[in-house]
Structure formats: C-alpha cells, structure tokens
C-alpha positions as CSV (number, residue, x, y, z in Angstrom):
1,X,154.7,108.9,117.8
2,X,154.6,112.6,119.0
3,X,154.6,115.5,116.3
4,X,156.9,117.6,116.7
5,X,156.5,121.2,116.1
6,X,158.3,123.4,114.3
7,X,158.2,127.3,113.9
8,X,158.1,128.7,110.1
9,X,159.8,132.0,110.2
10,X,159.5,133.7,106.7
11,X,159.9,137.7,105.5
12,X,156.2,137.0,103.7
13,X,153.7,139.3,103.4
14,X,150.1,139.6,101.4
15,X,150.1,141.8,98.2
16,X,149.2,145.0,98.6
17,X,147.4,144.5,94.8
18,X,145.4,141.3,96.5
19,X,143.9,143.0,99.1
20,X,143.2,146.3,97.3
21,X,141.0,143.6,95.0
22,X,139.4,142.1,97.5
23,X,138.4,145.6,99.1
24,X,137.4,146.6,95.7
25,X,135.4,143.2,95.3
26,X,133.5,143.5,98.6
27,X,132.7,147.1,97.9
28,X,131.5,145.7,94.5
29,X,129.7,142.8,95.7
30,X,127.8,144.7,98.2
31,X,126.7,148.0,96.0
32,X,125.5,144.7,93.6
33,X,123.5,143.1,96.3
34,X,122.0,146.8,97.4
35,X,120.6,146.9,93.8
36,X,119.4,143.5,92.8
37,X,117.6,143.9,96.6
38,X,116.1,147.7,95.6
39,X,115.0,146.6,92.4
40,X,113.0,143.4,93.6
41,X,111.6,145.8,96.5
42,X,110.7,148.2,94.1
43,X,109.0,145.4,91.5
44,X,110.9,146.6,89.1
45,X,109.9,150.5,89.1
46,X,113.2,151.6,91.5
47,X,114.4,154.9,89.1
48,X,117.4,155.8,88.1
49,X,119.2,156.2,91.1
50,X,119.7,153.0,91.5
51,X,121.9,153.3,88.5
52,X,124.3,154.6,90.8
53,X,124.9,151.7,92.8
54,X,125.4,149.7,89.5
55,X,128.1,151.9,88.2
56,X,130.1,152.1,91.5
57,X,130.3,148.3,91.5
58,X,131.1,148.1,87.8
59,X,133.7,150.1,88.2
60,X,134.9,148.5,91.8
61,X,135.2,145.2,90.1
62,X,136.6,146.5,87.1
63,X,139.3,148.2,89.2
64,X,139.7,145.0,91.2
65,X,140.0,142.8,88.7
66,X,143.0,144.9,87.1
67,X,144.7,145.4,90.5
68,X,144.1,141.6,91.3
69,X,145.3,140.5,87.7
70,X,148.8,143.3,88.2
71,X,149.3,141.4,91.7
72,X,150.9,138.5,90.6
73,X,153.9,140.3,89.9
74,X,154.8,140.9,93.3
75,X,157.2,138.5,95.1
76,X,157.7,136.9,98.2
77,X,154.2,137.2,99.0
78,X,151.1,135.4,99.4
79,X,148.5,135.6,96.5
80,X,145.5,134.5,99.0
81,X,144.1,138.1,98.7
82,X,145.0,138.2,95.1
83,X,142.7,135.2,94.2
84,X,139.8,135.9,96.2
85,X,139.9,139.4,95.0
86,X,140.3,138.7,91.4
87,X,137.9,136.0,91.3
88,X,135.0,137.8,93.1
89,X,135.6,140.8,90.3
90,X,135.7,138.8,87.6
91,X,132.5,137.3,88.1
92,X,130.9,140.7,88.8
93,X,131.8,141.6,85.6
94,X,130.6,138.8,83.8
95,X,127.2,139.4,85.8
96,X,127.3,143.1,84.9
97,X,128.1,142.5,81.5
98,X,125.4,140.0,81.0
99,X,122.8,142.4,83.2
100,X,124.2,145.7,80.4
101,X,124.1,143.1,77.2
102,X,120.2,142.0,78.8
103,X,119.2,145.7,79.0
104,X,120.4,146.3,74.9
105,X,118.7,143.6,74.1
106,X,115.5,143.8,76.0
C-alpha cells in the first residue's frame, strides 16, 4: 500500500525556559570540561584561577536547572529544550556538588 502523507500544521513553539537551559547547560558543560582539562594539564598545581571557570559553570547550571525546572509551565509548546537543558544542569550539579563536598572533605 502507498503512505500517504499528511501535513501537521500546529501554532507550537519551543519554550523560551528550555532553550535558555540548554544555553545555560552548554555554557556550563563546557567551562566544566575547560577545568577538569586545565587541572589534569596542570597535574594538579593549576591556581586559583581556574576557580573561575568552576564558579561560572556552577552557577550556569544552577540557573539552568531553575529555568529548565520553571519551563514546564508554558503551554502549547515543546519541552525538547526543556529536558535536555534541565537534565544536562542537573547532573552538573550533582558533579559540582560531589567535586565541592570532595574538597571539605579532603
């Protein structure tokens, strides 16, 4: 039999929220991957300026996670953006949280 095709014409958008998060995430994932690569260049010894890329990502994820979370609430959208976004933050705070709780304890 032949498939027919069929147009699907909709008013739907991505959430503004989502892809905020997912900017938010990237920007977090890569300030994250600039420090883990620094500090394993360095042996260990990089200084405190790498500190800096470790707070811009925590708080990138933070504030990705939060707008992710808040962009459910939108309707009539698609929550593609929202899920990549808030689940990308998410786990870059339970690695920065577990790289902070690592550094008290050690």
């Amino acid at each position: 039999m032949r498939r027919r095709r069929s147009y699907k014409f909709t008013d739907k958008h991505h959430s503004k929220g989502g892809i905020r998060s997912s900017i938010a995430g990237a920007i977090a994932l890569l300030c994250t991957g600039a420090a883990v690569y620094i500090a394993y260049a360095a042996k260990g010894n990089a200084g405190n300026y790498l500190a800096l890329f470790g707070v811009i990502a925590i708080v990138c994820c933070t504030y990705g996670a939060f707008a992710g979370n808040q962009s459910f609430k939108e309707e009539e959208c698609y929550y593609f953006f929202s899920r990549l976004g808030t689940t990308v933050n998410l786990l870059l705070v339970i690695f920065w949280v577990a790289v902070f709780g690592m550094g008290i304890l050690i």
